[in-house]
C-alpha positions as CSV (number, residue, x, y, z in Angstrom):
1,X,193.2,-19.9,-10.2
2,X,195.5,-17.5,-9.7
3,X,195.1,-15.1,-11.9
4,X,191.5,-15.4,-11.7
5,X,192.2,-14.2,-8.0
6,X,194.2,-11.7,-9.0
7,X,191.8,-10.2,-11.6
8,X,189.3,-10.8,-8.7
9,X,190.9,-8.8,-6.7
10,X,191.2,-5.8,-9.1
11,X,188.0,-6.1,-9.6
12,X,187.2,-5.5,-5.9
13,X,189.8,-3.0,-6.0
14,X,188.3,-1.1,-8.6
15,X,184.4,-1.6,-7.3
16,X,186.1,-0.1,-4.3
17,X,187.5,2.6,-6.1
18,X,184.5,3.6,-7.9
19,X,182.2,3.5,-4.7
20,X,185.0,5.8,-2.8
21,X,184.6,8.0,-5.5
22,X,180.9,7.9,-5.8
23,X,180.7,9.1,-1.7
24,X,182.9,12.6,-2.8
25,X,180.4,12.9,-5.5
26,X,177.0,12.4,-3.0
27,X,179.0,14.7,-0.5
28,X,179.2,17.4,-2.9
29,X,175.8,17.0,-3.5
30,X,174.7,16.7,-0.2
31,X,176.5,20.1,1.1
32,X,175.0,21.8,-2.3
33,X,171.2,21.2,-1.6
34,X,171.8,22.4,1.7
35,X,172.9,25.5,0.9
36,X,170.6,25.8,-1.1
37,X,167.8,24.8,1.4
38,X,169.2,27.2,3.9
39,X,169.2,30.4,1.4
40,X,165.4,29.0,0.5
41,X,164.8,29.2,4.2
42,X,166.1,32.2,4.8
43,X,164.1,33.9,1.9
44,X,161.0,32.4,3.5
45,X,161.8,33.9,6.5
46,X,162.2,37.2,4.8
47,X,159.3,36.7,3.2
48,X,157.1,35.4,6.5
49,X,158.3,38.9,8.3
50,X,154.8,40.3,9.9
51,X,153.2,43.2,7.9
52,X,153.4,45.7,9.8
53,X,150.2,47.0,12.4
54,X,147.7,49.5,11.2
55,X,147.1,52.0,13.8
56,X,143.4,51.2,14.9
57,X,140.7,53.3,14.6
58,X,139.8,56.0,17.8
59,X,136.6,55.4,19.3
60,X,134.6,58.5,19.2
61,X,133.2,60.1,22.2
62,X,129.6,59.5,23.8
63,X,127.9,63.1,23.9
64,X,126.5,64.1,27.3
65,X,125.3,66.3,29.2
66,X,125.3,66.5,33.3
67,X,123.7,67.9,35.5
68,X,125.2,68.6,39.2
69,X,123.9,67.1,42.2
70,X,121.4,69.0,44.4
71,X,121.0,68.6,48.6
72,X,118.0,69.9,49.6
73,X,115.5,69.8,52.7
74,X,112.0,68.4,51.6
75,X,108.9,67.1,52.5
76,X,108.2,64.0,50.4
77,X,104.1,63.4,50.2
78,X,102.7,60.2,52.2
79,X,100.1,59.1,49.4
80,X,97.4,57.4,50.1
81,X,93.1,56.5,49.5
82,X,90.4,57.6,51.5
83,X,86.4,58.6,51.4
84,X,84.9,61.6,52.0
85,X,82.2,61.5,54.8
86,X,80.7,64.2,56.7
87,X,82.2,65.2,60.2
88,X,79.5,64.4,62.3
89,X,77.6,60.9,61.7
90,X,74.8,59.8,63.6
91,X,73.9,56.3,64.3
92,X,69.7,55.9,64.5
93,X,68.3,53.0,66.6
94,X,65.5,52.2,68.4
95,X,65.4,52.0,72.2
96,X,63.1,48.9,72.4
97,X,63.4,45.6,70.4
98,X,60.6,44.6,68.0
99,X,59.2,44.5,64.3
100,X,59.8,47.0,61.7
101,X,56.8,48.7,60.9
102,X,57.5,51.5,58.4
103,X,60.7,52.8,57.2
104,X,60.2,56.8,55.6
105,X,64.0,57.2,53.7
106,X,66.8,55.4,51.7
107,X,70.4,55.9,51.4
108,X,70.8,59.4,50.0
109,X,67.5,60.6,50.8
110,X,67.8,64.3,52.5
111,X,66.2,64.1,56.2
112,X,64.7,67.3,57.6
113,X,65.1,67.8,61.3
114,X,61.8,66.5,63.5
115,X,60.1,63.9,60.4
116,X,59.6,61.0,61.6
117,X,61.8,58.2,59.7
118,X,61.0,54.7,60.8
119,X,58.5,53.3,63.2
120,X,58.2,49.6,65.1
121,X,55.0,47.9,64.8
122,X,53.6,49.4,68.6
123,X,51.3,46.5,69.9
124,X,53.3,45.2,72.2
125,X,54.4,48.4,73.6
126,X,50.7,49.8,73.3
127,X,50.2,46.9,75.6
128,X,52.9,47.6,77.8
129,X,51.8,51.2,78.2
130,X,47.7,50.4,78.9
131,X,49.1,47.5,81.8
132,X,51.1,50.5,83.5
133,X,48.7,52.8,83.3
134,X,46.2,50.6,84.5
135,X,48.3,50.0,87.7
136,X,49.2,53.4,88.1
137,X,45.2,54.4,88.3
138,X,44.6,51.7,90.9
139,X,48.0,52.8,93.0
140,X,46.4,56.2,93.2
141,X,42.8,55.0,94.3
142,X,44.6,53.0,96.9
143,X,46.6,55.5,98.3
144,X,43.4,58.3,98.5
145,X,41.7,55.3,100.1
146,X,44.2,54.3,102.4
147,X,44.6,58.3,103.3
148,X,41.1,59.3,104.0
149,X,40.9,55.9,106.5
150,X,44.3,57.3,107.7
151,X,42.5,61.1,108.6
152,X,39.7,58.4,110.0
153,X,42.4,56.8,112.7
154,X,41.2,53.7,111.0
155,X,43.9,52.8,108.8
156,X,47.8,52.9,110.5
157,X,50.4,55.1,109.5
158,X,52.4,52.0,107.9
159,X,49.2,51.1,105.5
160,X,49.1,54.2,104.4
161,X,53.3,54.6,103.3
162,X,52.7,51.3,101.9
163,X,50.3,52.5,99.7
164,X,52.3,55.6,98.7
165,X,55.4,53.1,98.1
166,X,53.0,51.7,95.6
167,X,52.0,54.4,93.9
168,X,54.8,55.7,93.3
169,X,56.4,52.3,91.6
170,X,53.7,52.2,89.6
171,X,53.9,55.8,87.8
172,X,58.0,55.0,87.8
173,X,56.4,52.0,85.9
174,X,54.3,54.2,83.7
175,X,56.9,56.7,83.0
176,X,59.8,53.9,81.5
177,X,57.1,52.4,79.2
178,X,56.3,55.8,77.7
179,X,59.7,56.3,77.6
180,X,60.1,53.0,75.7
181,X,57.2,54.4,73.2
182,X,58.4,57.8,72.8
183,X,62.0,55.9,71.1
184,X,59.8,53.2,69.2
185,X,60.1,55.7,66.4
186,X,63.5,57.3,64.6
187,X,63.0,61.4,64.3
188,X,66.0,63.1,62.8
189,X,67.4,64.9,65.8
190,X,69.2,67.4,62.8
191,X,68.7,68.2,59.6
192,X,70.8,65.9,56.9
193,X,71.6,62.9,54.7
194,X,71.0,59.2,55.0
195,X,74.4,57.9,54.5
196,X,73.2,54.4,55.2
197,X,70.3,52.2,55.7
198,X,70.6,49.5,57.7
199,X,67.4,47.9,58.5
200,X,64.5,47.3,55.9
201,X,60.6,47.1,56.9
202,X,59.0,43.6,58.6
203,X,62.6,43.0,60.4
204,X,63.1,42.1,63.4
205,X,65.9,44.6,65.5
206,X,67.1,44.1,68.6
207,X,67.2,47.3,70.7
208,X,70.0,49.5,70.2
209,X,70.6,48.3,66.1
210,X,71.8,50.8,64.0
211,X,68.4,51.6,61.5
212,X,70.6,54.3,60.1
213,X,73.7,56.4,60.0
214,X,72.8,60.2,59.4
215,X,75.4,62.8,57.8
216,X,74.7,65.9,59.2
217,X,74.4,69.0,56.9
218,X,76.3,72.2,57.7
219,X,79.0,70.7,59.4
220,X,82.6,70.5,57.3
221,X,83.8,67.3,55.3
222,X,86.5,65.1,56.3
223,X,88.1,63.0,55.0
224,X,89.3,59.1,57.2
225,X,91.8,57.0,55.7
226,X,94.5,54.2,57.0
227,X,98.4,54.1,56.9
228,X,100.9,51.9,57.9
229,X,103.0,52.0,60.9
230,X,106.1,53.5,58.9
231,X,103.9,56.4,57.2
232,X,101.8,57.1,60.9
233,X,105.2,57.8,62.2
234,X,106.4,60.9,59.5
235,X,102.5,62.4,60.2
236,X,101.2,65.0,63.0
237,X,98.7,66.5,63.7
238,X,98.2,69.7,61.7
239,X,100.1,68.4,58.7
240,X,98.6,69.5,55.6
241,X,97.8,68.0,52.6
242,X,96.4,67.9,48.9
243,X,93.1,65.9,48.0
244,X,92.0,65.4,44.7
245,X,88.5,63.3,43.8
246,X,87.6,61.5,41.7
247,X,83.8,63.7,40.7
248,X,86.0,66.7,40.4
249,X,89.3,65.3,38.8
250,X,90.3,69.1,38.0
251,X,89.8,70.5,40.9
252,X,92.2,70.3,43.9
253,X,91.5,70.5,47.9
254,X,93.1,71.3,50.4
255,X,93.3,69.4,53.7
256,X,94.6,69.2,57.4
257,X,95.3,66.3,59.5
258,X,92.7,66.7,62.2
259,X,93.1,63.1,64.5
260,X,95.2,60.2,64.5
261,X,94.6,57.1,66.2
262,X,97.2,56.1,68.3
263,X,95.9,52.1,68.2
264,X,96.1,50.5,65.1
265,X,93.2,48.0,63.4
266,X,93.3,44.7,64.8
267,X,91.5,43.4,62.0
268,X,94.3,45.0,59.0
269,X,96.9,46.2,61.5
270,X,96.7,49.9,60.1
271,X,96.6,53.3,61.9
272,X,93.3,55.5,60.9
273,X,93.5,59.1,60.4
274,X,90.7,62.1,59.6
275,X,91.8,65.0,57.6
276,X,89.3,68.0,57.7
277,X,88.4,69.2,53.9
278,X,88.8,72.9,53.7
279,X,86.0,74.9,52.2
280,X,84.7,74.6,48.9
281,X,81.5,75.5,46.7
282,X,82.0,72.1,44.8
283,X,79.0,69.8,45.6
284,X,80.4,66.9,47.8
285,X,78.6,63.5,49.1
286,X,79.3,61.2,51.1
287,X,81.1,58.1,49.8
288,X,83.4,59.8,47.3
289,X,86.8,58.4,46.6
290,X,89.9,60.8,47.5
291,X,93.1,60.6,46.6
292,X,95.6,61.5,49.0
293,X,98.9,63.5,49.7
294,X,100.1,64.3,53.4
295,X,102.9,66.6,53.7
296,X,104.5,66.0,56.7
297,X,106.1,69.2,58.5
298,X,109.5,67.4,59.3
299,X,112.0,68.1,56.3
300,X,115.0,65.8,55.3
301,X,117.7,66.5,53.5
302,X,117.9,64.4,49.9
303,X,120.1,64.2,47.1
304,X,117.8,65.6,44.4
305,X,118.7,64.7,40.2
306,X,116.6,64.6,37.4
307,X,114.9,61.5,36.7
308,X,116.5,60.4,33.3
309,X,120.0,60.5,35.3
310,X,118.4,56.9,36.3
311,X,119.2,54.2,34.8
312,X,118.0,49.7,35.3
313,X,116.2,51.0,38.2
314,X,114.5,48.2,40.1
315,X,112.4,48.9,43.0
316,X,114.4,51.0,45.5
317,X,117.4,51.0,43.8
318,X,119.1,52.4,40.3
319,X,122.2,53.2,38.7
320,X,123.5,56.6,37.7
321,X,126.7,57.6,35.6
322,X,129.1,59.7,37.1
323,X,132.1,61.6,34.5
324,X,135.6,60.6,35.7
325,X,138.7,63.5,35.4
326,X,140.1,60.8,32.0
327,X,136.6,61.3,30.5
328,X,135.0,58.0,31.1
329,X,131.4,56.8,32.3
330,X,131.5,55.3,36.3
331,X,128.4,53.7,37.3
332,X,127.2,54.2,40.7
333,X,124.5,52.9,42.5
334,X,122.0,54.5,44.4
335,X,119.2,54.2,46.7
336,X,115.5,55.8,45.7
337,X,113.9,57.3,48.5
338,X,110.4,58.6,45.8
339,X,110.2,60.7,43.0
340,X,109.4,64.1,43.6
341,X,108.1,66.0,41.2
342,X,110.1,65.5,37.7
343,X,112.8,64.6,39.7
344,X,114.2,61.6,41.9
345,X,115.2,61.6,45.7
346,X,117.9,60.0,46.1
347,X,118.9,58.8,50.0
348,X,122.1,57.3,49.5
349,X,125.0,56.7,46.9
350,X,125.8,59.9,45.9
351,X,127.6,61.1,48.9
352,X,130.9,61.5,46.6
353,X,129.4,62.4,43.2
354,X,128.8,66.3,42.5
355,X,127.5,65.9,38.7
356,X,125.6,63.0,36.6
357,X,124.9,62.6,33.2
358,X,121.1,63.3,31.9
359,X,121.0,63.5,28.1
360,X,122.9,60.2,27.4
361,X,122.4,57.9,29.9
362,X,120.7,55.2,28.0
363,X,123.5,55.4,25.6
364,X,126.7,54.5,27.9
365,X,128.0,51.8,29.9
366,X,130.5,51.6,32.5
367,X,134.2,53.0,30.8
368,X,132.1,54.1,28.1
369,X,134.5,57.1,26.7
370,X,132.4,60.3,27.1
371,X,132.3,64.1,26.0
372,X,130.5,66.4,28.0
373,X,128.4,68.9,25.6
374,X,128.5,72.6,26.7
375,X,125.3,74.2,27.9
């Protein structure tokens, strides 16, 4: 027993023994792989260094060209439609109500002056005209009767007034009913053009109806025509102005506001003007379509560029591009007043810019790196 302990002992003492030494051995180990881990890692590192960064390419230059910015005192055009009529119309009518009888003309018919042109069917006012002069006849018998038996002492002073009162009602009578059948026919008071016909044959017009509206010849053209209450305002009399029309597309006229009407339409809230057509040997009717252009004689002052410097224009408003001192594109808006001519009036945003690029513009954006071309 107790040698077994003994040897048992040993035995521990060497199991001991050998795992002490098996520890130095696993340290050694141990502190070997981690050296070389640690020159792996550093060699990784070395090898993970960033490459170094290419130098990126320069973006090259948008080409432009500018143009400066012009102030200038101008007229810009009010534009608007109108027809061309003559400057003296005549409305026809009968003076007395009744049936169309006869009707002599149509719409552009020329009218001579003195022909007769329409006519009431007169047997009512033939009637009229025989009951007057009926009365009128036996007025005057009663008054020579009532004289003579006056010069007699028979009749009295008063019988014989009364019968002069009469007489004289009843040619006043006589007198209005010829009247009446003297304007129971239309003669053309002046030589001209039916512009309109407003009554046709078997209708019934009440007196004073338009039959028809008479353009009368010789006279100049005009021109009428209806603006609103901000264009009335820039417009004077005496202004002048270009017409073109539509028969003679070619051929421009000239113009000059001749009345404006200082009350505007109740039924479309517009102001009516005339413009007086200068001369011309072109054949003109009434009716035609004008297009207009007013010049009005106040000037103001507007910032004048061409219109390719504009640029996502909308309405009233656009964009322009401006060339800073580094060479880059600045967008700037602006305020379109009209175009005038080939170029745009500008009214406001430019108060600070003195050149804008033309050739170009569509190409840039705002910072867009530019390069003016030389001229």
């Amino acid at each position: 027993m107790k040698i077994t302990n003994n040897t048992s002992v040993e035995c521990r003492g060497k199991g001991r023994g050998s795992r002490l030494r098996g520890n130095d051995n696993s340290t050694r180990v141990t502190s070997h792989l981690s050296l070389v881990t640690l020159v792996l890692l550093l060699a990784f590192v070395i090898s993970c260094k960033p490459a170094p960064v290419k130098e990126s390419a320069k973006v090259e230059d948008v080409k432009v060209r500018v143009v400066p910015v012009v102030i200038q005192e101008i007229s810009l055009p009010v534009k608007s439609g109108g027809v061309v009529t003559t400057s003296e119309e005549v409305k026809l009518s009968f003076k007395t109500g009744g049936i169309v009888a006869r009707t002599y003309f149509k719409e552009g018919d020329p009218v001579k002056k003195g022909q007769l042109m329409a006519i009431l069917n007169l047997s009512e006012i033939n009637s009229q005209v025989n009951q007057a002069k009926n009365g009128f006849e036996k007025a005057q018998r009663d008054y020579n009767r009532a004289k003579n038996l006056f010069a007699d002492s028979v009749a009295t002073l008063e019988q014989m007034q009364n019968a002069e009162t009469a007489l004289n009602v009843s040619k006043s009578v006589l007198d209005m009913v010829n009247f009446n059948l003297s304007h129971s026919r239309i003669v053309a008071p002046k030589t001209g053009v039916i512009l309109k016909q407003l009554v046709k044959e078997n209708e019934l017009v009440a007196p004073g109806y338009p039959v028809y509206a008479l353009g009368v010849s010789g006279k100049s053209w005009i021109i009428r025509t209806a603006l609103s209450d901000r264009d009335i305002v820039k417009i004077n009399v005496g202004d002048s102005a270009k017409v073109t029309i539509d028969a003679w597309p070619d051929q421009p006229f000239s113009a000059i506001v001749s009345q404006i009407d200082e009350a505007s339409n109740p039924m479309t809230g517009t102001y009516e003007i005339e413009l007086k057509l200068g001369e011309t040997k072109n054949r003109l009717a009434s009716g035609f379509i004008a297009n207009i252009e007013i010049f009005p004689g106040k000037k103001v002052s507007y910032y004048l560029i061409p219109m390719a410097s504009v640029v996502e224009a909308d309405g009233r408003t656009g964009y322009v591009y401006e060339v800073t001192s580094v060479g880059l594109a600045k967008k700037v808006k602006v305020n379109i007043a009209t175009l005038y001519g080939t170029q745009a009036a500008i009214s406001g945003g430019l108060e600070n810019v003195k050149e804008v690029v033309t050739e170009g513009a569509a190409y840039i954006t705002d910072g867009t790196p530019v390069a003016i071309k030389k001229q």
